[in-house]
C-alpha positions as CSV (number, residue, x, y, z in Angstrom):
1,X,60.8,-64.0,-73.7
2,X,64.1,-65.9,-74.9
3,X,66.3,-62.8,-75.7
4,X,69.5,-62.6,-74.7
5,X,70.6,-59.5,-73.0
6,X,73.8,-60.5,-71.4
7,X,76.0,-58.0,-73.8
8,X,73.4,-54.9,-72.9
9,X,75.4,-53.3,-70.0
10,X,78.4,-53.9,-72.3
11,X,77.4,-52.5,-75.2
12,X,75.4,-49.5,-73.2
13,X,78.4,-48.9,-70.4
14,X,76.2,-49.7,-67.6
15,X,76.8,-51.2,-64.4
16,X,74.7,-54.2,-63.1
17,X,73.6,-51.7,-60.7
18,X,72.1,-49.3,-63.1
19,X,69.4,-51.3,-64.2
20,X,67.5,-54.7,-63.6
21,X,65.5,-56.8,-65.8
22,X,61.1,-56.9,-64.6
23,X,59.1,-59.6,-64.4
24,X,58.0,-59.3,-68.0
25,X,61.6,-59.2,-69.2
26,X,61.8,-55.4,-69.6
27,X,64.6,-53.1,-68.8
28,X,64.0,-50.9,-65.9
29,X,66.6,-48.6,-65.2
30,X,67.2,-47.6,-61.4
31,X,67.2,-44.0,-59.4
32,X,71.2,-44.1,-59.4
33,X,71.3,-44.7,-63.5
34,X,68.7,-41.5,-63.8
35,X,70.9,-39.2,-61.5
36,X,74.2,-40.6,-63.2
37,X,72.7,-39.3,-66.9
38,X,71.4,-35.9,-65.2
39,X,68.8,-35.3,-66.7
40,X,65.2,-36.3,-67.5
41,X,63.9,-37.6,-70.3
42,X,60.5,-37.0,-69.0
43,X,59.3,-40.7,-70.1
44,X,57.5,-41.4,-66.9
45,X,60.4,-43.8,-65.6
46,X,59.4,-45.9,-62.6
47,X,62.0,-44.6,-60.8
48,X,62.5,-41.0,-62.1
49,X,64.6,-39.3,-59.3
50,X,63.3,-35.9,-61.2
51,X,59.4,-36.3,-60.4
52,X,58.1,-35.7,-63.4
53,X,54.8,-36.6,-63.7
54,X,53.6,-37.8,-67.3
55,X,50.0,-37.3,-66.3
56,X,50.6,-33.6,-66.3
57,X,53.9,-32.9,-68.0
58,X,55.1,-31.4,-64.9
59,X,58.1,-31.8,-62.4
60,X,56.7,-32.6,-58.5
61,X,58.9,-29.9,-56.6
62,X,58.8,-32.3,-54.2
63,X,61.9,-34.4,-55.8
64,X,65.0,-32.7,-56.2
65,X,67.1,-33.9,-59.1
């Protein structure tokens, strides 16, 4: 994957500590960029601080968000 990303966080207002790019040149966006947008978007983020679980459509009352 040759696409350039370096005006994302610019043109998003992110901070290079609100996301990080995968292995496979995907845009993963971390626990802290989840709980600084408050909400869920219930899309089964890898790191959704929420615990919602797309499986089910349900929230794990385990997390707190």
């Amino acid at each position: 994957m040759s696409e350039d990303l370096s005006g994302f966080s610019k043109r998003s207002n992110l901070n290079e500590d609100d996301y990080y790019l995968s292995e496979e040149g995907y845009i993963v966006f971390t626990e802290k960029y989840h709980l600084k947008r408050g909400y869920c978007c219930k899309s089964g983020c890898k790191h959704c601080p929420y615990g919602y679980d797309v499986k089910t459509g349900t929230f794990n009352q385990d997390k707190k968000g």
